[in-house]
Chimera marker file (.cmm) of the C-alpha trace (Angstrom):
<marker_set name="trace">
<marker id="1" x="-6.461" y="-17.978" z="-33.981" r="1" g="1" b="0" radius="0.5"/>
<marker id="2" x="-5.188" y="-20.959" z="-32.478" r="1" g="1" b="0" radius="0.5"/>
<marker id="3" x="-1.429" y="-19.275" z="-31.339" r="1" g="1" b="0" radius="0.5"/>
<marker id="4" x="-4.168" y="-16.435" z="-29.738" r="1" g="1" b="0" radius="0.5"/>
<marker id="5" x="-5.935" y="-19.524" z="-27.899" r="1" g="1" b="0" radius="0.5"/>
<marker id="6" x="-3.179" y="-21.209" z="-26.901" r="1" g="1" b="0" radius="0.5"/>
<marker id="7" x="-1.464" y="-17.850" z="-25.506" r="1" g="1" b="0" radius="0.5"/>
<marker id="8" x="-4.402" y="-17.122" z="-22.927" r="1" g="1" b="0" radius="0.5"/>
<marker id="9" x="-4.656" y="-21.110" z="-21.744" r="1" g="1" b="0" radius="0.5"/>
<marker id="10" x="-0.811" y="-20.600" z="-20.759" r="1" g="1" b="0" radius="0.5"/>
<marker id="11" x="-1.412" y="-16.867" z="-19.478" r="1" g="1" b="0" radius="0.5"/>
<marker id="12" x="-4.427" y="-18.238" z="-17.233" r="1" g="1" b="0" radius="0.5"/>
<marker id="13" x="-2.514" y="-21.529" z="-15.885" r="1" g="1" b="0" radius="0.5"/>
<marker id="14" x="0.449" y="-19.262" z="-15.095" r="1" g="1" b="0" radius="0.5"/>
<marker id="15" x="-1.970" y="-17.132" z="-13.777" r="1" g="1" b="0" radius="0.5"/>
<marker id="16" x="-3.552" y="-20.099" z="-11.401" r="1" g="1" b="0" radius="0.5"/>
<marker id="17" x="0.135" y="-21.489" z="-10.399" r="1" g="1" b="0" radius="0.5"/>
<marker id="18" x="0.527" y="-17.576" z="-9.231" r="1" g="1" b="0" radius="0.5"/>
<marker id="19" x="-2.362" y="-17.453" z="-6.997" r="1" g="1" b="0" radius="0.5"/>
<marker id="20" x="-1.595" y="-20.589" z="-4.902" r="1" g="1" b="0" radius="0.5"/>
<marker id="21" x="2.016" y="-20.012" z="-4.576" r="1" g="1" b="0" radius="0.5"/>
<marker id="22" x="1.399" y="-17.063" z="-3.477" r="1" g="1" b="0" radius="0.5"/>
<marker id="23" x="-1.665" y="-18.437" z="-0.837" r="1" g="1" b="0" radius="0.5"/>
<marker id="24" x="1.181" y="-21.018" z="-0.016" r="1" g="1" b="0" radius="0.5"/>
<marker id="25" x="3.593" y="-18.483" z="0.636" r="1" g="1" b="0" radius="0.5"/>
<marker id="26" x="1.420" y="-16.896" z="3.137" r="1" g="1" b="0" radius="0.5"/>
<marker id="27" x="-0.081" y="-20.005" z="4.437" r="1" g="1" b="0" radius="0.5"/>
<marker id="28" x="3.358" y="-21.054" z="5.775" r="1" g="1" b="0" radius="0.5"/>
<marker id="29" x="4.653" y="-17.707" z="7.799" r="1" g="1" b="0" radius="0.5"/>
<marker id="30" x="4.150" y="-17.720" z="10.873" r="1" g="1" b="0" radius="0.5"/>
<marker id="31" x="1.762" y="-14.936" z="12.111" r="1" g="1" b="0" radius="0.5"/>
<marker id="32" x="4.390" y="-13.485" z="14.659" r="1" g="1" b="0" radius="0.5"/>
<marker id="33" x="3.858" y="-10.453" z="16.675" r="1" g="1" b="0" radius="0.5"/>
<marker id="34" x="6.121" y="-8.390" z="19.180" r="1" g="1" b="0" radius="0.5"/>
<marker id="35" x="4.301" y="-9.798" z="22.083" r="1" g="1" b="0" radius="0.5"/>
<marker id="36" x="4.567" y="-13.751" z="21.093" r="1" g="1" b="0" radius="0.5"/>
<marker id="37" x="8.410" y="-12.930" z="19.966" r="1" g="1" b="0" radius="0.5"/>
<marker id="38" x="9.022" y="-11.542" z="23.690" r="1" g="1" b="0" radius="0.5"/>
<marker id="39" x="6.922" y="-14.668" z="25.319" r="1" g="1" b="0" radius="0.5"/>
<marker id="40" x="8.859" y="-16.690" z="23.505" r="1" g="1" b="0" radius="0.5"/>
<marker id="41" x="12.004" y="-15.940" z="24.934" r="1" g="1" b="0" radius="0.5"/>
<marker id="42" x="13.128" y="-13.404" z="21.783" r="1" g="1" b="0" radius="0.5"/>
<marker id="43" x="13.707" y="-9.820" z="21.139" r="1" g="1" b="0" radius="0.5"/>
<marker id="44" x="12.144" y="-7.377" z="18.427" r="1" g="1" b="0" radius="0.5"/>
<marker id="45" x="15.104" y="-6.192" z="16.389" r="1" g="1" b="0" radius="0.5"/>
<marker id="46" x="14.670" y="-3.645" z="13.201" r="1" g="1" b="0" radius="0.5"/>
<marker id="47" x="17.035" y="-4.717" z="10.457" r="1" g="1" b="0" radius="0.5"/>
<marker id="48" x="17.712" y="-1.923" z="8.083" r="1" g="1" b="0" radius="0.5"/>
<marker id="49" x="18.850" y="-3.996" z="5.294" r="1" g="1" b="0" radius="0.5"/>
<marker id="50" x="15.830" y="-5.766" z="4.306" r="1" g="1" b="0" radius="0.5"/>
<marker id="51" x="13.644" y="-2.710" z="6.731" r="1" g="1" b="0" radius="0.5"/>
<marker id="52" x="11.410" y="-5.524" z="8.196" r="1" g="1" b="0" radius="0.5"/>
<marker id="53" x="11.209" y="-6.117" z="12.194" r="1" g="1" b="0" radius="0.5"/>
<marker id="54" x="12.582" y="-9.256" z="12.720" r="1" g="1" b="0" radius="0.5"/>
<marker id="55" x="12.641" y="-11.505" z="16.094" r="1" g="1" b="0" radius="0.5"/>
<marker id="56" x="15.529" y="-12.569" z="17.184" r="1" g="1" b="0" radius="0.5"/>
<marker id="57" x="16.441" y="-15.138" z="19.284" r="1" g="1" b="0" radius="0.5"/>
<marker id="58" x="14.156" y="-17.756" z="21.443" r="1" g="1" b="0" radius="0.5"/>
<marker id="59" x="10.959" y="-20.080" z="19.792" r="1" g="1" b="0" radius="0.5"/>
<marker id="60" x="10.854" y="-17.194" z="16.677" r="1" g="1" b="0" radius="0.5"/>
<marker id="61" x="14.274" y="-16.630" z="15.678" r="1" g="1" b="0" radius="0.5"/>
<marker id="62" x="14.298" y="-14.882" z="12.405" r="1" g="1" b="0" radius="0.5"/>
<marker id="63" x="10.718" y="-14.975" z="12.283" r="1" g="1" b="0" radius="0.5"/>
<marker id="64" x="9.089" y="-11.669" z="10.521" r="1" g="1" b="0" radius="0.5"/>
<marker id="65" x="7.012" y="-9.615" z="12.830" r="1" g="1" b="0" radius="0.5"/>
<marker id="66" x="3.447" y="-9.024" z="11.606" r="1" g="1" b="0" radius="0.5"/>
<link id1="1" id2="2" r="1" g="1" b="0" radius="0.2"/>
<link id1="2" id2="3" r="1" g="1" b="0" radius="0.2"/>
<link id1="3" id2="4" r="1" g="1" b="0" radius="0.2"/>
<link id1="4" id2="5" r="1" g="1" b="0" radius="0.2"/>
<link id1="5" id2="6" r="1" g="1" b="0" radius="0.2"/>
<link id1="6" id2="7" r="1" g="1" b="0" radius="0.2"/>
<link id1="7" id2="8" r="1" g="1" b="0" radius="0.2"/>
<link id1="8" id2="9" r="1" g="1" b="0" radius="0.2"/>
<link id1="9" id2="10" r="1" g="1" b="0" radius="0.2"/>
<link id1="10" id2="11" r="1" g="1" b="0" radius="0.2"/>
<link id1="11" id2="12" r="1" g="1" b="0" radius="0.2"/>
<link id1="12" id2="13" r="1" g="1" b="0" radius="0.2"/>
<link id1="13" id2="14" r="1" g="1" b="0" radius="0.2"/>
<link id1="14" id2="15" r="1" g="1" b="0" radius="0.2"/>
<link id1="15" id2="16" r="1" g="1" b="0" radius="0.2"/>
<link id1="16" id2="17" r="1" g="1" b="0" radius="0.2"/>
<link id1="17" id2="18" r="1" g="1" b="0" radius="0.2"/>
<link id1="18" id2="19" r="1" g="1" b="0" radius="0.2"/>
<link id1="19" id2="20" r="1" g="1" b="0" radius="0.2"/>
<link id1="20" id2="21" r="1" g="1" b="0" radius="0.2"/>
<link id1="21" id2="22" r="1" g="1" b="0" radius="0.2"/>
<link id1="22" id2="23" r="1" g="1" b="0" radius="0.2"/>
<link id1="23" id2="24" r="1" g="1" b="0" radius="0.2"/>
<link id1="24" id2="25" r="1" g="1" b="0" radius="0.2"/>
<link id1="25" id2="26" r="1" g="1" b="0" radius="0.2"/>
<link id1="26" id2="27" r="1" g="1" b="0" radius="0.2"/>
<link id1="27" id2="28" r="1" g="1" b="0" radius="0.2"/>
<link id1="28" id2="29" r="1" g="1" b="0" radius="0.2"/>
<link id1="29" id2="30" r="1" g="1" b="0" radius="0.2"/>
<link id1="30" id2="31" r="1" g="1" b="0" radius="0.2"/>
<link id1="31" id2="32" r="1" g="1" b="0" radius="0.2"/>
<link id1="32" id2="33" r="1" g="1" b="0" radius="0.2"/>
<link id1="33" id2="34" r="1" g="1" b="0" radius="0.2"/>
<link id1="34" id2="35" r="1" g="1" b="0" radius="0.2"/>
<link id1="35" id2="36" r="1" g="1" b="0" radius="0.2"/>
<link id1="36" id2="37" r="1" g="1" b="0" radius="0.2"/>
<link id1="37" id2="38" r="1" g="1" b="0" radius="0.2"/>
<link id1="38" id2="39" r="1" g="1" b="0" radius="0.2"/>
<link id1="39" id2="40" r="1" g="1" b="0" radius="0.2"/>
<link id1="40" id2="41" r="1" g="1" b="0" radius="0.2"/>
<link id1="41" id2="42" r="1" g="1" b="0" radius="0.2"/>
<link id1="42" id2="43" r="1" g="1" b="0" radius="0.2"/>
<link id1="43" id2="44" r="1" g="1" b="0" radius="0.2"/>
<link id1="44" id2="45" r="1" g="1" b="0" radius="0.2"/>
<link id1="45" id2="46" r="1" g="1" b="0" radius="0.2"/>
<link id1="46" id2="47" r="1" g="1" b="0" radius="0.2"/>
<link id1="47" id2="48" r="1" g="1" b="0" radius="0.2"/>
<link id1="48" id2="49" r="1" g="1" b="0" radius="0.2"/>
<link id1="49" id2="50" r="1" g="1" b="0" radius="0.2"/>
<link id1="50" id2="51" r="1" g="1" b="0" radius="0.2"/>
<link id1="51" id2="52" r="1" g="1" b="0" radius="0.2"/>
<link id1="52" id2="53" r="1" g="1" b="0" radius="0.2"/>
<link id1="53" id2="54" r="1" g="1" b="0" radius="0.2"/>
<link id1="54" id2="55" r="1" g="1" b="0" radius="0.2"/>
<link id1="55" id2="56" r="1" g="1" b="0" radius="0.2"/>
<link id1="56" id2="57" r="1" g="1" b="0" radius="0.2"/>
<link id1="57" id2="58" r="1" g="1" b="0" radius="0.2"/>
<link id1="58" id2="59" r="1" g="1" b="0" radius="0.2"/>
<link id1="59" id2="60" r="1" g="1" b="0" radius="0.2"/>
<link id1="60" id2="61" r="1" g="1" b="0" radius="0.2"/>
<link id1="61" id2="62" r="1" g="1" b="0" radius="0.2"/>
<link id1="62" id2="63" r="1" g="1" b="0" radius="0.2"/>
<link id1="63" id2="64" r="1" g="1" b="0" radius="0.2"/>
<link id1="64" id2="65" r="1" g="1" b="0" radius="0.2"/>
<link id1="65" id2="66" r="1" g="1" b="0" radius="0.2"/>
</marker_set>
């Protein structure tokens, strides 16, 4: 009883930790879009590789496009 008890107080602060890094995560990209990327002084470039949109160059360099 008390290994069951112990497993699902470390399966819901794991599951806690999870959440905010993940809210973090988003939190802290920048919300880029073609049109700020182009103000900006930057082009909209598709690399295959990773097959995200990707700015390139000027204020947003390497920023993901949203």
């Amino acid at each position: 009883m008390r290994k069951q008890f112990l497993g699902f107080i470390a399966a819901a602060i794991l599951s806690v930790l999870g959440a905010v890094s993940t809210a973090a995560a988003h939190a802290a990209a920048p919300a880029v879009d073609a049109q700020t990327c182009a103000t900006g002084g930057g082009s909209v470039e598709y690399d295959s590789s990773t097959g995200l949109w990707t700015c390139i160059g000027g204020t947003y360099d390497g920023a993901a496009i949203s």
